[in-house]
DSSP file (Angstrom, degrees, kcal/mol; ACC not computed):
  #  RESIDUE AA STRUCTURE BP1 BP2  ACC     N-H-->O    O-->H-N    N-H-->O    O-->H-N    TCO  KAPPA ALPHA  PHI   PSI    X-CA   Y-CA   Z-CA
    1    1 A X              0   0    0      0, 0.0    52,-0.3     0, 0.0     2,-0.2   0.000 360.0 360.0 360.0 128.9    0.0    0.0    0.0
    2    2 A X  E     -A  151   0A   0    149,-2.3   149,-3.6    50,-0.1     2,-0.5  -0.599 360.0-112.6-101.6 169.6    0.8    3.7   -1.1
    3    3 A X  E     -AB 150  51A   0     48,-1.4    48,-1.5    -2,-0.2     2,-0.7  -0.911  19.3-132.8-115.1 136.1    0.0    7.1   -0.7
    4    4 A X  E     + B   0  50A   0    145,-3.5   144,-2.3    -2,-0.5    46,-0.1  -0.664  41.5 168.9 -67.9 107.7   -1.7    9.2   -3.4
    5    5 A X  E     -     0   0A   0     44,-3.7     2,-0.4    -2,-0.7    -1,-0.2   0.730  61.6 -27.4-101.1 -31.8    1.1   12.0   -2.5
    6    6 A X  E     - B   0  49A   0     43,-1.4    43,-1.3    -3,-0.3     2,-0.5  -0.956  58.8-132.0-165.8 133.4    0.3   14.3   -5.7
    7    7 A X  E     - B   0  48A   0     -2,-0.4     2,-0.4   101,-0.2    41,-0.2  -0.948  18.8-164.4-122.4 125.3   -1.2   13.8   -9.6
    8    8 A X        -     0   0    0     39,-1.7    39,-0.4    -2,-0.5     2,-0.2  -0.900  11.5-137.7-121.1 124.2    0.5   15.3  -12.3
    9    9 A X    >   -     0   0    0     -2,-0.4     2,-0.8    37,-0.2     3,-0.6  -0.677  35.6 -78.1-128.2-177.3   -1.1   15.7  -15.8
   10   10 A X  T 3  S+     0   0    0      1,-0.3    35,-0.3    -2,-0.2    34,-0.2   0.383 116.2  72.9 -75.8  -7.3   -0.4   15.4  -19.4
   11   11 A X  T 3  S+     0   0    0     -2,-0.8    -1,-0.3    33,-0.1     2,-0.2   0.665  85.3  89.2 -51.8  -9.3    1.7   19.0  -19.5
   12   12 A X    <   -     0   0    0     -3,-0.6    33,-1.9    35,-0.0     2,-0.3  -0.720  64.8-176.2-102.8 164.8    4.4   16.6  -17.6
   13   13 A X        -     0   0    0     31,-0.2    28,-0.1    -2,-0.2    31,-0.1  -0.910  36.6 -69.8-156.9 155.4    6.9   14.6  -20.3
   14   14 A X        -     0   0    0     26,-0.5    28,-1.6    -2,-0.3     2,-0.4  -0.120  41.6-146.2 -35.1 144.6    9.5   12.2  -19.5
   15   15 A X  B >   -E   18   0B   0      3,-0.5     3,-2.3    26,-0.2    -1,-0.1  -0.890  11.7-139.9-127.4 133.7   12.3   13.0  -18.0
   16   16 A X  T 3  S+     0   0    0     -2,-0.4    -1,-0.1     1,-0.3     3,-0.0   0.666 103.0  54.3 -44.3  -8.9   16.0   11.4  -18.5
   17   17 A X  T 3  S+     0   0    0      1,-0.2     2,-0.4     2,-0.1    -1,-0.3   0.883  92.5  72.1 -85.3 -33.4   16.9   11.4  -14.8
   18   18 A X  B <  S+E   15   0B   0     -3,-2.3    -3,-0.5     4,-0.0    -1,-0.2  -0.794  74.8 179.1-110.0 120.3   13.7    9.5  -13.7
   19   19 A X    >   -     0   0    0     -2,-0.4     3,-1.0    19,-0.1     4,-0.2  -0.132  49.8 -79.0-127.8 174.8   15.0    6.2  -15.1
   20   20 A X  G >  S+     0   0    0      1,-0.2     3,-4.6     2,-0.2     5,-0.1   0.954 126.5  70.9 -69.2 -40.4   12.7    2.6  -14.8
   21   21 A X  G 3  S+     0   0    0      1,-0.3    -1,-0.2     3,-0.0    16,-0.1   0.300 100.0  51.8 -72.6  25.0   13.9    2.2  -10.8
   22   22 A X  G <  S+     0   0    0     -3,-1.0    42,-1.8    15,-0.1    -1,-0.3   0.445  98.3  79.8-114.1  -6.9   11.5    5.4  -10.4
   23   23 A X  B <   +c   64   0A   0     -3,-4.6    13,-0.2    -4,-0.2    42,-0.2  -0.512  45.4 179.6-101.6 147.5    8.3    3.6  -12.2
   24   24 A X  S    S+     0   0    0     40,-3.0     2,-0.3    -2,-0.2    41,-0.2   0.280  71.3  74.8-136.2  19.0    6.1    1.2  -10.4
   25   25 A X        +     0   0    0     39,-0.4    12,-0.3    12,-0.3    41,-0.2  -0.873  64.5  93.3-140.3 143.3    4.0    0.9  -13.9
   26   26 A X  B     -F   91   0C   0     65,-1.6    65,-0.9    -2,-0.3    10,-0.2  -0.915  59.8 -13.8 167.7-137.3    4.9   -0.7  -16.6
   27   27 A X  E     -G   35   0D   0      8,-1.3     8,-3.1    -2,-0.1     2,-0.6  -0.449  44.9-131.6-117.5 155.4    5.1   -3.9  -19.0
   28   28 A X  E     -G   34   0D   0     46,-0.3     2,-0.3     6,-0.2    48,-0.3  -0.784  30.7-159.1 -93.1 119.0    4.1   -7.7  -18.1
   29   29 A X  E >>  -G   33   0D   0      4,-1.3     3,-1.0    -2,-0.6     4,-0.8  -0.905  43.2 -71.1-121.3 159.7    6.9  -10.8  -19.2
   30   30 A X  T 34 S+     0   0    0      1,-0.3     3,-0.1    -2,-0.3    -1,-0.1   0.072 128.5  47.5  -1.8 121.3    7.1  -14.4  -19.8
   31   31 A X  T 34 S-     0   0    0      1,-0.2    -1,-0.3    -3,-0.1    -2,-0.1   0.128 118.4-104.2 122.6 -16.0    6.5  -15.4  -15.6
   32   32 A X  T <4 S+     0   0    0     -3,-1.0     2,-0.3     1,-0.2    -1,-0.2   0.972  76.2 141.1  58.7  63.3    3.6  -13.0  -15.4
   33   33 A X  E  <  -G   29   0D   0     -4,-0.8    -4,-1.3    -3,-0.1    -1,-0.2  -0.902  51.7-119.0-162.0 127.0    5.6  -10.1  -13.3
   34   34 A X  E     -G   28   0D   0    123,-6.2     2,-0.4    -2,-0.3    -6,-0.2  -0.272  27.3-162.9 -69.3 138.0    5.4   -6.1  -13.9
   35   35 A X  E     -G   27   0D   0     -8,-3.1    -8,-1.3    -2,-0.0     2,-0.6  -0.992  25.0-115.6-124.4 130.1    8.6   -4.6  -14.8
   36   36 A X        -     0   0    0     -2,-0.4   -10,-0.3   -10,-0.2   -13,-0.2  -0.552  29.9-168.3 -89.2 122.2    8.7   -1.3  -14.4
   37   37 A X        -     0   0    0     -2,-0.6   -12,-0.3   -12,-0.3     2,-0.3  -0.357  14.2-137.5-112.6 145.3    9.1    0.9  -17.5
   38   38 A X        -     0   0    0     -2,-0.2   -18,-0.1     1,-0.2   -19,-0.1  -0.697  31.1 -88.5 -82.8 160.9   10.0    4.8  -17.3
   39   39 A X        -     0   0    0     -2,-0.3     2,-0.6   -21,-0.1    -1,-0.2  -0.015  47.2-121.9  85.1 119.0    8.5    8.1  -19.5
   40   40 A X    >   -     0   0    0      3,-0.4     3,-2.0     4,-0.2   -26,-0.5  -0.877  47.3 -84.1 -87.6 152.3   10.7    8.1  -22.4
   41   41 A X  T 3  S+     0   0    0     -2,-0.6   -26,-0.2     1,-0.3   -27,-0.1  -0.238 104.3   8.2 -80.8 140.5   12.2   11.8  -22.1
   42   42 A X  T 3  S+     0   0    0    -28,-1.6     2,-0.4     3,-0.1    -1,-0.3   0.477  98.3 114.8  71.0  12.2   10.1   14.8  -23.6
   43   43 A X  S <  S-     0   0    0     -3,-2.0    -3,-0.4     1,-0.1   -28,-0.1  -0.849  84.8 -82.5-144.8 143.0    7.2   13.0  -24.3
   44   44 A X        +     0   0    0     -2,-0.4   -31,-0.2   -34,-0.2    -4,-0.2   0.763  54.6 166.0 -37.1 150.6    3.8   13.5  -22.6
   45   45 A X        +     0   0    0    -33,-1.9     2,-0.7   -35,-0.3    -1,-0.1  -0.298   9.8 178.3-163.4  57.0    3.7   11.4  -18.7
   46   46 A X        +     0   0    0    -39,-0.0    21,-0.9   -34,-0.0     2,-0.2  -0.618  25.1 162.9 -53.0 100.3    0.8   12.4  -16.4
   47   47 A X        -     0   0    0     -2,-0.7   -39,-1.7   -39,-0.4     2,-0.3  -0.530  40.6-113.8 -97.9 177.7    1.6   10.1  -13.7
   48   48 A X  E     -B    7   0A   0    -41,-0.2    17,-1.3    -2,-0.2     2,-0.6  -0.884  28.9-139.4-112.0 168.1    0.6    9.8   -9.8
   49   49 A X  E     -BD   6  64A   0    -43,-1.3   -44,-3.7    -2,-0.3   -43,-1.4  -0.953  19.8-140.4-126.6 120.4    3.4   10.4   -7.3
   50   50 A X  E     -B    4   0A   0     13,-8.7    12,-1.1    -2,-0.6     2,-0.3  -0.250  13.3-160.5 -86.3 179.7    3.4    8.1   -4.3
   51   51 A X  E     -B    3   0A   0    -48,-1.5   -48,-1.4    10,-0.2     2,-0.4  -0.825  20.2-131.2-117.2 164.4    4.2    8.5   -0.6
   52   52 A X        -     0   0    0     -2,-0.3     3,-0.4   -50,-0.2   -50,-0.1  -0.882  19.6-121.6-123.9 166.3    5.1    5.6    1.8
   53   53 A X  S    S+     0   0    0     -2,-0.4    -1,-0.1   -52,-0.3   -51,-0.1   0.870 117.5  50.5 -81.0 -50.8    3.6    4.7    5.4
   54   54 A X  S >  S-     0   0    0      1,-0.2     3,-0.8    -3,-0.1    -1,-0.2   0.337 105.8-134.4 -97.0  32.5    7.5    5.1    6.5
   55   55 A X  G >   -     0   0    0     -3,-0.4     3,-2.0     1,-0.2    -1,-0.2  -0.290  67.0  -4.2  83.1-142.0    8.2    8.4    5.0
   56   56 A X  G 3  S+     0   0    0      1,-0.2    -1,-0.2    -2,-0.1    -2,-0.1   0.801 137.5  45.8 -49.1 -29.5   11.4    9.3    2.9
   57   57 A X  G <  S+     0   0    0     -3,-0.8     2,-0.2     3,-0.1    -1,-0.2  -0.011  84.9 115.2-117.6  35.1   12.9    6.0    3.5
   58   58 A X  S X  S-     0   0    0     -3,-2.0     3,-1.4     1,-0.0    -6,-0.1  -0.733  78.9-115.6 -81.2 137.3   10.0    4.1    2.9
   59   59 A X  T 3  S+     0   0    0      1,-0.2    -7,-0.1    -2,-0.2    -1,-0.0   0.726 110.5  36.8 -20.8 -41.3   10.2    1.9   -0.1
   60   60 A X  T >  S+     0   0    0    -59,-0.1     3,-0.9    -5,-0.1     2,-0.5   0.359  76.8 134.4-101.3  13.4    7.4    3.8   -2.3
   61   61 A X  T <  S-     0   0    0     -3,-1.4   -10,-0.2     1,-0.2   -11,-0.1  -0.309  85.7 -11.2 -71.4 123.7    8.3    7.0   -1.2
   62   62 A X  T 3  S+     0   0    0    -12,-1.1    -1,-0.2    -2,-0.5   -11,-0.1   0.705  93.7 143.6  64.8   4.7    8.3    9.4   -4.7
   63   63 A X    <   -     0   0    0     -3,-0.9   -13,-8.7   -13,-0.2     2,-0.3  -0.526  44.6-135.2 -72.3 151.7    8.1    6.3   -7.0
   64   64 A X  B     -cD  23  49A   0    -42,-1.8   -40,-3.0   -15,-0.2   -39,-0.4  -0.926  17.7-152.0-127.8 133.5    6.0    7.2   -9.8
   65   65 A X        -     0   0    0    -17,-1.3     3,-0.1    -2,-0.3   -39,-0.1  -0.494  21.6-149.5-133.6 111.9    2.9    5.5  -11.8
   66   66 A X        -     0   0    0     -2,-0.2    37,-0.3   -41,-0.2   -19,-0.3   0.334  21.8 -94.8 -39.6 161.9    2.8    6.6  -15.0
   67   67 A X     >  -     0   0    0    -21,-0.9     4,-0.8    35,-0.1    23,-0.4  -0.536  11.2-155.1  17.2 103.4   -0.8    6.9  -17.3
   68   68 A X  T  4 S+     0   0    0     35,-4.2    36,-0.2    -2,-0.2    -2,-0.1   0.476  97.5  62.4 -95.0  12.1   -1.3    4.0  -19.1
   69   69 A X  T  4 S+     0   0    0     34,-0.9    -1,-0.2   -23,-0.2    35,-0.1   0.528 118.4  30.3 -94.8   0.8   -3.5    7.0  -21.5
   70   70 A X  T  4 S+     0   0    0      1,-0.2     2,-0.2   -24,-0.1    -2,-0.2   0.436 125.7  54.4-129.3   4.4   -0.1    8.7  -22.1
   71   71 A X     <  +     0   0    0     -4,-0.8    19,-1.3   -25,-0.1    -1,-0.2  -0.604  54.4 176.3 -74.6  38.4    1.9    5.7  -21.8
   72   72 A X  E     -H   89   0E   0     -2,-0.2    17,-0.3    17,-0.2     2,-0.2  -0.670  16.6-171.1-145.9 145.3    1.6    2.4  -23.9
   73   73 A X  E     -H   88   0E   0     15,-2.0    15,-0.8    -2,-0.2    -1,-0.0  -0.702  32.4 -81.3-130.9 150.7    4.3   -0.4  -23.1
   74   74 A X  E     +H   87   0E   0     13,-0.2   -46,-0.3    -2,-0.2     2,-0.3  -0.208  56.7 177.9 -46.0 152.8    5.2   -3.9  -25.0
   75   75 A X        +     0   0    0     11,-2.0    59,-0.4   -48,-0.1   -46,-0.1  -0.988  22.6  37.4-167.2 166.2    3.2   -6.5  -24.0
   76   76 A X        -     0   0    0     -2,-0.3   -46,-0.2    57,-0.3     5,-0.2  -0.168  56.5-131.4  73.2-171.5    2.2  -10.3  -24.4
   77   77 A X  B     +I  132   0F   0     55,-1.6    55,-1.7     3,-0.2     3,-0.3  -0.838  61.1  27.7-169.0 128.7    4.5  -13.0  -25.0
   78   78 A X  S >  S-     0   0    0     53,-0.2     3,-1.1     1,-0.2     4,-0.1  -0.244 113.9 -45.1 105.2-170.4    4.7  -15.9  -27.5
   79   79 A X  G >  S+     0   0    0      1,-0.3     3,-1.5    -2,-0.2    -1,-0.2   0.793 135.5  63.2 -53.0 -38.0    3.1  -15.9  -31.1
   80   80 A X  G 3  S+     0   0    0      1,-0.4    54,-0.4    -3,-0.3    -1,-0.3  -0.172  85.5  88.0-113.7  28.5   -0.5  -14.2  -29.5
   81   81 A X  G <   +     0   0    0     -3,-1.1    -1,-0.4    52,-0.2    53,-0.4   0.771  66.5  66.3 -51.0 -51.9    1.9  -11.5  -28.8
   82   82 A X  S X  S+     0   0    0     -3,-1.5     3,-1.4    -4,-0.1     5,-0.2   0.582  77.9 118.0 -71.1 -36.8    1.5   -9.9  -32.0
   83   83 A X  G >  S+     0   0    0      1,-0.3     3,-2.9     2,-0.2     4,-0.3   0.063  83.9   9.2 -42.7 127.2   -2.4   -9.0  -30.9
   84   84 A X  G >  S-     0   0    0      1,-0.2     3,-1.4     2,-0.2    -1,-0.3   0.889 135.6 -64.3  54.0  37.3   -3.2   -5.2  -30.6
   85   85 A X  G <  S-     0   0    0     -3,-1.4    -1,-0.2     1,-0.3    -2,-0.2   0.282  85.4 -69.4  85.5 -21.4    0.2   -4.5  -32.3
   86   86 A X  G <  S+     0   0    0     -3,-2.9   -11,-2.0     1,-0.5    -1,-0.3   0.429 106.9 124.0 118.4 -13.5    2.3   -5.9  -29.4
   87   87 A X  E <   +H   74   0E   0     -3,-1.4    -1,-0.5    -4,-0.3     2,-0.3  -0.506  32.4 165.8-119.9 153.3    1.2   -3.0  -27.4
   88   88 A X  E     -H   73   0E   0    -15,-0.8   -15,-2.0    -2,-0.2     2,-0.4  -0.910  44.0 -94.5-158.2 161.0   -0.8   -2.6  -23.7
   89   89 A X  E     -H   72   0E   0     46,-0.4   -21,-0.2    -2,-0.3   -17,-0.2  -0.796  55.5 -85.8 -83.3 121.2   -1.2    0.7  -21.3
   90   90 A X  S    S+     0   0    0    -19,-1.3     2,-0.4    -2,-0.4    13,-0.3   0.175  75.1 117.5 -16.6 137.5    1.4    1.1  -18.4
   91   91 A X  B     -F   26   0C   0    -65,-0.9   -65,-1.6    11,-0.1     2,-0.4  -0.978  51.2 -91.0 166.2-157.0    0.5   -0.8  -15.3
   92   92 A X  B     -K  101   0G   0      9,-3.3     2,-0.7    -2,-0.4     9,-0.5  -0.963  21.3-127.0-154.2 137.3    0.8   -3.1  -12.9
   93   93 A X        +     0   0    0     -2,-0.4    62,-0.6     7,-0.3     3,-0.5  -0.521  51.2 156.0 -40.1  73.8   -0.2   -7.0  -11.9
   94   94 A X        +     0   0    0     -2,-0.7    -1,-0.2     5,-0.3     3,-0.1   0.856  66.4  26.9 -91.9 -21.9   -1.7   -5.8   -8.6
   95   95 A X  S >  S-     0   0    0      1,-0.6     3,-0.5     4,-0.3     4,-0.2  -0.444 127.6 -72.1-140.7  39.3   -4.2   -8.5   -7.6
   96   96 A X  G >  S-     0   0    0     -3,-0.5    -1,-0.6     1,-0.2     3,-0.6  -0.183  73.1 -51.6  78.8 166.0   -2.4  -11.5   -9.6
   97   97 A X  G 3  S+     0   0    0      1,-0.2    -1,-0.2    -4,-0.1     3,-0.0   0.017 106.6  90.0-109.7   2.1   -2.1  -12.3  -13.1
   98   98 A X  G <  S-     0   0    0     -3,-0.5    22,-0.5     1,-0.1    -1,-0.2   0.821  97.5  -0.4 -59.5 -56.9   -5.9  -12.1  -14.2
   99   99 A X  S <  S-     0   0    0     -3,-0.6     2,-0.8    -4,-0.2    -5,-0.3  -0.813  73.5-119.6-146.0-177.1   -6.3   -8.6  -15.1
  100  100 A X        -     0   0    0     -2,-0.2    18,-0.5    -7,-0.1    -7,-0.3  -0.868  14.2-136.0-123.9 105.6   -4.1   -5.6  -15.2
  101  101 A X  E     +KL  92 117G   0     -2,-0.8    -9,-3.3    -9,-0.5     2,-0.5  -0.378  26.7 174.5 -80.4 142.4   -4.4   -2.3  -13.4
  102  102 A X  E     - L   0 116G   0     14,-1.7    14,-3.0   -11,-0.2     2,-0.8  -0.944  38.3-115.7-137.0 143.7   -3.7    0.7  -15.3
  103  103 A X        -     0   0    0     -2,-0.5   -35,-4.2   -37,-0.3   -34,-0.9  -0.820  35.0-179.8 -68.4 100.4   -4.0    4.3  -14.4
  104  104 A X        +     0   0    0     -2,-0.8     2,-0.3     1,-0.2    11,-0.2   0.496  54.7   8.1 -92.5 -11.9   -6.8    5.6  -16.9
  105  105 A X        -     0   0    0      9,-1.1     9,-0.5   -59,-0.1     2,-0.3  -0.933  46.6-156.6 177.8 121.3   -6.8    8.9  -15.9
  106  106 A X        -     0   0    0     -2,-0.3     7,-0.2     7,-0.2     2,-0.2  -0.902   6.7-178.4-132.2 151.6   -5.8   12.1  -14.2
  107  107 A X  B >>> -N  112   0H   0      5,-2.8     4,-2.4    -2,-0.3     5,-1.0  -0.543  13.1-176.0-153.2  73.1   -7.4   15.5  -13.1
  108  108 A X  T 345S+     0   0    0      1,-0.2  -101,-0.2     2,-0.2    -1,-0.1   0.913  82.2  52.4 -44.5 -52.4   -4.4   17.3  -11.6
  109  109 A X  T 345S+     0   0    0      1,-0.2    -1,-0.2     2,-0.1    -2,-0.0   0.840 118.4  37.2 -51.2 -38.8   -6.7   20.4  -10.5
  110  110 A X  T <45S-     0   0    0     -3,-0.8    -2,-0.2     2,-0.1    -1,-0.2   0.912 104.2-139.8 -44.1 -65.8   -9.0   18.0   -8.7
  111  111 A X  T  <5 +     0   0    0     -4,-2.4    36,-1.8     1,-0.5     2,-0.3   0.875  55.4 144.6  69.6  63.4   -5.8   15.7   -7.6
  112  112 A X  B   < -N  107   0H   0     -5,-1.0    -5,-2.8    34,-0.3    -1,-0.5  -0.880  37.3-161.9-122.3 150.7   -8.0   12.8   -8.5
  113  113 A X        -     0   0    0     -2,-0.3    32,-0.5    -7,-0.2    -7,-0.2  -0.748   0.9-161.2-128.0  98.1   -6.9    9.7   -9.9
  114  114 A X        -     0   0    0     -9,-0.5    -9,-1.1    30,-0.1     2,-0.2  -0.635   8.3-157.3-105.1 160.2   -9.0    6.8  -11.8
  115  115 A X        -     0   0    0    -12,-0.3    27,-2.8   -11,-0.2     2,-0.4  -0.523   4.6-159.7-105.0 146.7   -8.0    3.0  -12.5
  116  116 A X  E     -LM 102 141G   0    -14,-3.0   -14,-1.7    25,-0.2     2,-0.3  -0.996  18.7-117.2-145.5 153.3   -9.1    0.6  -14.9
  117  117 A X  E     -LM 101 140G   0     23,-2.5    23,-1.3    -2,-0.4    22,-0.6  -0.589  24.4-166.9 -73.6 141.6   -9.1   -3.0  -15.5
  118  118 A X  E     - M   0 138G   0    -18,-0.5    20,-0.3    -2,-0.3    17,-0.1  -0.816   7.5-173.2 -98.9  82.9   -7.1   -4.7  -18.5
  119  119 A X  E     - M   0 137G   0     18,-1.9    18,-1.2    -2,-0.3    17,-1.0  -0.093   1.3-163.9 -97.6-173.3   -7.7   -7.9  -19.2
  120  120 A X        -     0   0    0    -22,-0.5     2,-0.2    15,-0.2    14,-0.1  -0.820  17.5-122.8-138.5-173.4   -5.9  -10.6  -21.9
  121  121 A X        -     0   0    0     -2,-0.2    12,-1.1   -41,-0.2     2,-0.3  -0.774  27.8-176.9-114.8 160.9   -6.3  -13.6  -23.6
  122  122 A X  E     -J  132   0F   0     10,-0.3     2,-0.4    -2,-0.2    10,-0.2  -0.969   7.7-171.7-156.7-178.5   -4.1  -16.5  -23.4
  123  123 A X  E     -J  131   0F   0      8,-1.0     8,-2.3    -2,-0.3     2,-0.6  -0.983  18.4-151.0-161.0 117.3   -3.5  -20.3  -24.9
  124  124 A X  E     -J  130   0F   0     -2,-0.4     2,-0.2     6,-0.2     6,-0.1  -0.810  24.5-161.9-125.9 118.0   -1.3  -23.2  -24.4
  125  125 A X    >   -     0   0    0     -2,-0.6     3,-1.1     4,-0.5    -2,-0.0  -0.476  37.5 -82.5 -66.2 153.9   -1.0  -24.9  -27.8
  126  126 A X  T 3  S+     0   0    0      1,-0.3    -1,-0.1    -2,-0.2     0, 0.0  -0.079 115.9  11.2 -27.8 142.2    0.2  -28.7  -27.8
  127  127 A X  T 3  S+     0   0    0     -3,-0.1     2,-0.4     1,-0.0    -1,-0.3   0.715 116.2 102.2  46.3  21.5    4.0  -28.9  -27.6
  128  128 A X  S <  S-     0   0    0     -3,-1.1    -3,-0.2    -4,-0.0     3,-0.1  -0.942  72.4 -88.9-143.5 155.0    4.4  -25.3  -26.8
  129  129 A X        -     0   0    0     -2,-0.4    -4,-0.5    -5,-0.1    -6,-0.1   0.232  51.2 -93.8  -1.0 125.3    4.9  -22.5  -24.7
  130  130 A X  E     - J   0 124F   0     -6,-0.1     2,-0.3   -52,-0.1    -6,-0.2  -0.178  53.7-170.2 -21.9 134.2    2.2  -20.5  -22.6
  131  131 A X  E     - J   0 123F   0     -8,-2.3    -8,-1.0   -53,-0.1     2,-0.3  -0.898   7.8-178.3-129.5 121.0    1.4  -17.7  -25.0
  132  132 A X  E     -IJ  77 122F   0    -55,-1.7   -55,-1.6    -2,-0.3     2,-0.4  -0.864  24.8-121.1-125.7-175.5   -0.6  -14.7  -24.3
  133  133 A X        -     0   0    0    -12,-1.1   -57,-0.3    -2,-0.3   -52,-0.2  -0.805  46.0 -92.8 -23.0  94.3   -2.1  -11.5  -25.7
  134  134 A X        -     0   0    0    -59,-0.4     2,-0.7    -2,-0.4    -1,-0.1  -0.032  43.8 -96.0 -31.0 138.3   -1.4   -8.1  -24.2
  135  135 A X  S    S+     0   0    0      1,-0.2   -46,-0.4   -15,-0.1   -15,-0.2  -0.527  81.0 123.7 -56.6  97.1   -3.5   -6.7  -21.6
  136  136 A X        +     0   0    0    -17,-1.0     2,-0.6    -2,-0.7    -1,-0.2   0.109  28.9 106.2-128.8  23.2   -5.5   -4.7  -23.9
  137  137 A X  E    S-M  119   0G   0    -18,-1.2   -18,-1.9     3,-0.0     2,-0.2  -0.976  76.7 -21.6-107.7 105.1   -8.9   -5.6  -23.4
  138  138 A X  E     -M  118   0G   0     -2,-0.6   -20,-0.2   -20,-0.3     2,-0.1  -0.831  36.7-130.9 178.7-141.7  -11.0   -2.9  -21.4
  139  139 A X  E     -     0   0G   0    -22,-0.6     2,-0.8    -2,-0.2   -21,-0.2   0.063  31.8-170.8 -82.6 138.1  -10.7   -0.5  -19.5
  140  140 A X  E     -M  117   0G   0    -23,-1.3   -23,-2.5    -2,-0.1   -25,-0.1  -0.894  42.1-104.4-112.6 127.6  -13.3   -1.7  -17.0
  141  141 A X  E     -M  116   0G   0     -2,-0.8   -25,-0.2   -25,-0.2     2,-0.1   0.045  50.1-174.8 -44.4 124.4  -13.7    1.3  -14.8
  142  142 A X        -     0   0    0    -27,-2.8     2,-0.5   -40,-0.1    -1,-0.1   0.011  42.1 -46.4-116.9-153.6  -11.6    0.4  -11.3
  143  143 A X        -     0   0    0     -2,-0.1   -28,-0.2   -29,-0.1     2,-0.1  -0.758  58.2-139.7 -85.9 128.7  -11.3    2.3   -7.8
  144  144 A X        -     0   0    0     -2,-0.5     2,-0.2   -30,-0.2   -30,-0.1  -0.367  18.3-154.8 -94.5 153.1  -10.4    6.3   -8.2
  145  145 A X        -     0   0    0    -32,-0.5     2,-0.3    -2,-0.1   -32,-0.2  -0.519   9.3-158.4-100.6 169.0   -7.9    8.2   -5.9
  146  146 A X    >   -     0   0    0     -2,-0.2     3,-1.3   -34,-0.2   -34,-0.3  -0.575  45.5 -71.1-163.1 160.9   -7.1   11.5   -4.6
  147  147 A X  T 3  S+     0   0    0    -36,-1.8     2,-0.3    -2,-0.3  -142,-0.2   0.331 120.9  20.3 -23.1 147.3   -4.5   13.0   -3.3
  148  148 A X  T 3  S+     0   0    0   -144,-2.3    -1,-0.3     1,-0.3  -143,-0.1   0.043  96.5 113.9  89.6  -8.0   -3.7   11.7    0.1
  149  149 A X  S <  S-     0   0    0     -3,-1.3  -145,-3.5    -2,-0.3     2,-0.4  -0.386  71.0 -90.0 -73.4 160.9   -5.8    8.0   -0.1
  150  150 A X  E     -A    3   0A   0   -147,-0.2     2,-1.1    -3,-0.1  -147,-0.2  -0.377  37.4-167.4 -62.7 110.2   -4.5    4.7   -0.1
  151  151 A X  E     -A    2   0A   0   -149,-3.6  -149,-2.3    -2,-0.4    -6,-0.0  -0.714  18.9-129.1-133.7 135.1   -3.6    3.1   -3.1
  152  152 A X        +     0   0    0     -2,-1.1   -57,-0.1  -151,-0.2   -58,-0.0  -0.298  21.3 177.7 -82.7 152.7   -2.7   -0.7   -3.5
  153  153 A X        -     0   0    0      1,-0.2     3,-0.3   -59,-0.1     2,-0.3   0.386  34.4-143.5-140.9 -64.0    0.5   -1.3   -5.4
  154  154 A X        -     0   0    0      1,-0.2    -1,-0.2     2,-0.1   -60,-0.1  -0.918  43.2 -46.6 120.4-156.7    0.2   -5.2   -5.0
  155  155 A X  S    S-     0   0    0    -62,-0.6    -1,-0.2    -2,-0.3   -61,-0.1   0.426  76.9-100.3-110.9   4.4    3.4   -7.5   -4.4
  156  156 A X              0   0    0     -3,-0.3   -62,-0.1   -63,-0.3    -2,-0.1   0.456 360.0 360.0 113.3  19.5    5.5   -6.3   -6.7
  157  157 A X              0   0    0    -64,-0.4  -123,-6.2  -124,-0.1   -64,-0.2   0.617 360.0 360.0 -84.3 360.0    4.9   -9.0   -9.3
């Protein structure tokens, strides 16, 4: 669990210092586990900005998760990769490997944040590998933030 410290929206763009070990959204691999992705510099990044329960030297403290609506990250794995271009919205495996949560949304002036669900398809063919689809299927409309609520960040798969 995080804290909604502050929501920054699409006027904010990548930046080269804040590097992937600042993201806590990003892309899904082979093992079914988020790897965390950064902004590519100068172009458009509304993210939320978290807080932690033990302050500055809390794991989540200033960790960032991107917009998967200004965002959109590799996704799937095997042949049924290929599906929706290869491509998924930033996010994170919060609740197990079923669906995906994604940051849908931002309203900086508010300093609300809404979630959506992402779901995939996937297949194991005879003699081969797990394959699936990228999480591109929804959004289905999830639990909304604002500033200074709790928000589940999951086990870090």
């Amino acid at each position: 669990m995080g804290i909604a410290s502050v929501v920054l929206g699409t006027a904010e763009k990548g930046d080269a210092k804040a590097g992937n070990n600042y993201f806590v959204s990003g892309r899904v691999v082979r093992g079914d586990r988020t790897v965390p992705v950064a902004c590519p510099p100068g172009k458009e990044c509304s993210y939320l900005e978290m807080g932690d329960f033990a302050g500055s030297q809390g794991g989540l403290y200033g960790k960032r998760w991107a917009s998967g609506s200004s965002q959109i990250v590799k996704g799937g794995y095997g042949f049924l990769a290929a599906v929706n271009g290869g491509k998924e919205p930033t996010g994170r495996l919060v609740y197990g490997r079923g669906f995906k949560v994604a940051l849908t949304g931002v309203n900086e002036s508010k300093g609300t944040a809404d979630f959506g669900l992402f779901f995939r398809i996937c297949a194991r063919p005879p003699f081969q590998q797990k394959t699936c689809t990228p999480y591109f299927i929804g959004p289905v409309p999830w639990l909304p933030v604002s500033e200074n609520d709790l928000v589940i960040v999951g086990t870090g798969r």
